[in-house]
C-alpha positions as a Markdown table, in Angstrom:
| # | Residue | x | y | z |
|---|---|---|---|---|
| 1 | Unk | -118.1 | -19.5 | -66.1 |
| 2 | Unk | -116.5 | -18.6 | -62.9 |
| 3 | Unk | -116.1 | -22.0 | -61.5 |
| 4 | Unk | -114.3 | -22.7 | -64.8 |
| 5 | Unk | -111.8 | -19.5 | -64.4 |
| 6 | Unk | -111.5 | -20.7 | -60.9 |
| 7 | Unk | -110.3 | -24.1 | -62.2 |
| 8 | Unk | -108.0 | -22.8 | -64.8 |
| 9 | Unk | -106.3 | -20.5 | -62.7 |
| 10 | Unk | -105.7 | -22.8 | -60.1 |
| 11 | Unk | -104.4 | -25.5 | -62.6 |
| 12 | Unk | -102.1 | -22.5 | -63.9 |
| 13 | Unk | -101.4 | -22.2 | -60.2 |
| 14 | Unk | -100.5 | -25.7 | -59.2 |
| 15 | Unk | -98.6 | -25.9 | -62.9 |
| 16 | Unk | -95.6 | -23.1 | -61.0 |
| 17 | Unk | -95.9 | -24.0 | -57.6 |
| 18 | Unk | -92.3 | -25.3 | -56.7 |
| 19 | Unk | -92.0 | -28.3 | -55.7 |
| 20 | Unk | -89.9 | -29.7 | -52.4 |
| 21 | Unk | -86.7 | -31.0 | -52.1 |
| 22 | Unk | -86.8 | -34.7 | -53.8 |
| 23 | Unk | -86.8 | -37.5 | -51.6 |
| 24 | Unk | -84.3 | -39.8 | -51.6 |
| 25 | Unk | -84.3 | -43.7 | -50.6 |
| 26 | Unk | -81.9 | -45.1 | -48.6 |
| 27 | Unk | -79.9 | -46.8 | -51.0 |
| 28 | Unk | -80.3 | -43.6 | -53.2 |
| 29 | Unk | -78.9 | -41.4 | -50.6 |
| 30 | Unk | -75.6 | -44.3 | -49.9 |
| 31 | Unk | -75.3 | -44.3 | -53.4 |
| 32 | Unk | -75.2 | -40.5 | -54.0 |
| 33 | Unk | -72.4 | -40.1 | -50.4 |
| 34 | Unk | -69.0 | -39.8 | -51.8 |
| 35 | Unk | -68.1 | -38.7 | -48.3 |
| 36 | Unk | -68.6 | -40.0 | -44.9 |
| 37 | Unk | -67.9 | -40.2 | -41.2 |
| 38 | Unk | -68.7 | -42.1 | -38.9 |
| 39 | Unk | -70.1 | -41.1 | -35.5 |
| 40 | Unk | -68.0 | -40.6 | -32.2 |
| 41 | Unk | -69.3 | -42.8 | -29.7 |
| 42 | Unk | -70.2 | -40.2 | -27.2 |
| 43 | Unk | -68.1 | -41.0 | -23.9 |
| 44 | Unk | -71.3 | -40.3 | -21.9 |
| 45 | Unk | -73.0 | -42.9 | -23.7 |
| 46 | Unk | -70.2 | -45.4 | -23.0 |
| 47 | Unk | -70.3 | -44.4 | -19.4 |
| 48 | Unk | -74.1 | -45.0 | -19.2 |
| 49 | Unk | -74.1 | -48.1 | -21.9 |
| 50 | Unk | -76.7 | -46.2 | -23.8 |
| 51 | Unk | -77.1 | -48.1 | -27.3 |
| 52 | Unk | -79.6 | -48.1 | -30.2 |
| 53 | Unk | -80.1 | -46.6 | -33.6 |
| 54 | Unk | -80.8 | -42.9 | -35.2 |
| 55 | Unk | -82.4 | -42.4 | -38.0 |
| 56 | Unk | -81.6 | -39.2 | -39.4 |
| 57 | Unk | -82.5 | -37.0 | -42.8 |
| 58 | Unk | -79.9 | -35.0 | -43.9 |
| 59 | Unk | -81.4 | -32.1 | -46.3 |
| 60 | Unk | -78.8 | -31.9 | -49.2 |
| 61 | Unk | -78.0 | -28.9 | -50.9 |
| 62 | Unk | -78.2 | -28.7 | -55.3 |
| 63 | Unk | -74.0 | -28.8 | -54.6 |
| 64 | Unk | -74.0 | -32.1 | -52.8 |
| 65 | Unk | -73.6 | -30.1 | -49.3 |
| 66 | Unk | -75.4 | -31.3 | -46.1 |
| 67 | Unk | -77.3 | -28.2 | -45.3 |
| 68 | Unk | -79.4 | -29.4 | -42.6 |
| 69 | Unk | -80.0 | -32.5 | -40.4 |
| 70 | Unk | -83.5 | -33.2 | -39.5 |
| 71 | Unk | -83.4 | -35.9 | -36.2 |
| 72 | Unk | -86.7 | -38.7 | -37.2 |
| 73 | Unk | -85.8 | -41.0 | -33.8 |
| 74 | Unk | -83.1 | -41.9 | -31.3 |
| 75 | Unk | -81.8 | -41.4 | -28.2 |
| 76 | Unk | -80.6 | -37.5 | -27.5 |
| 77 | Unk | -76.7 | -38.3 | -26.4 |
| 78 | Unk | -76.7 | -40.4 | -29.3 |
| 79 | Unk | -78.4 | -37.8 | -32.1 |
| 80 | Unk | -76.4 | -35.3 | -31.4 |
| 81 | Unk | -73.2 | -37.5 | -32.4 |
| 82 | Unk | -75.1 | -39.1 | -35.4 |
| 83 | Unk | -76.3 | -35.2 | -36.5 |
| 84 | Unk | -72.7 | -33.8 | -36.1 |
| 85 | Unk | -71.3 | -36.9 | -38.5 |
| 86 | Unk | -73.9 | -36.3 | -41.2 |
| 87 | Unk | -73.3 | -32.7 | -41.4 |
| 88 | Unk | -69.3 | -33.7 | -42.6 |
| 89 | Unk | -70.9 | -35.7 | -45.4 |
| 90 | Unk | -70.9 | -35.0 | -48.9 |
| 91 | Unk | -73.4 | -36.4 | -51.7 |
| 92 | Unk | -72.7 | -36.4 | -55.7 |
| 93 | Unk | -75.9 | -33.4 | -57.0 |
| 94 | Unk | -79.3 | -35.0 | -57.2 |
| 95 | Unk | -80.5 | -34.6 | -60.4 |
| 96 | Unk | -83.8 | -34.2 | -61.7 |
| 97 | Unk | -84.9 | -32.7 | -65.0 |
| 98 | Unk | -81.5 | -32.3 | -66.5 |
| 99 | Unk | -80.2 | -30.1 | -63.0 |
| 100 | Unk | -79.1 | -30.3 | -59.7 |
| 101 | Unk | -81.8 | -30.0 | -56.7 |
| 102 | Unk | -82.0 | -30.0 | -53.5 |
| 103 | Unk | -82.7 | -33.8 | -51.8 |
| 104 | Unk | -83.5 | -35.1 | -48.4 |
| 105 | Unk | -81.2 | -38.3 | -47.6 |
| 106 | Unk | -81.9 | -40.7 | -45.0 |
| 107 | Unk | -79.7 | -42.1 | -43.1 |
| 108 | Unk | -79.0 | -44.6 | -40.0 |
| 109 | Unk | -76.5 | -45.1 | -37.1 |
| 110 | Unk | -76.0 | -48.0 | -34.8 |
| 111 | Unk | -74.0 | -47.2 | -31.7 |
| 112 | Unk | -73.2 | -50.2 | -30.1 |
């Protein structure tokens, strides 16, 4: 009997728990930008011929607002360019359910 309350109430449980902000792919998250900038090549990286890609996730607000840039790989001089330009972006709302949520958008650079 307990172990059975247990299991209902913990199914009841898991039924409210919120869930996270939805992931997006990246095509999902080029799609949804209606708004974007491009990275300044930072002059230090010129100077030092440091190249190479960042891979960034750019948490999106329910408004279509970047919120908050999450840095997955890259060099340093370079992420901070690439997480300054992703923060100008704008996305359409990420729907789900019928209403706007919040999303996390991938998203690469190449400086070169």
């Amino acid at each position: 009997m307990k172990a059975t309350l247990f299991w209902l109430m913990a199914l009841a449980a898991a039924g409210f728990a919120q869930e996270g902000p939805k992931k997006l792919s990246r095509a999902e998250a080029m799609n949804a930008a209606v708004s974007k900038v491009e990275p300044e090549y930072p002059p230090l990286a010129k100077q030092l011929k440091i190249a190479g890609s960042v891979d960034l996730e750019a948490v999106v607000s329910e408004e279509g607002a970047v919120e908050k840039v999450n840095i997955l790989s890259g060099n340093p001089v370079l992420t901070k360019a690439g997480t300054e330009a992703l923060m100008k972006w704008k996305f359409k709302p990420v729907m789900a359910d019928g209403k706007a949520v919040k999303a996390v958008a991938p998203v690469s650079f190449n400086f070169k």
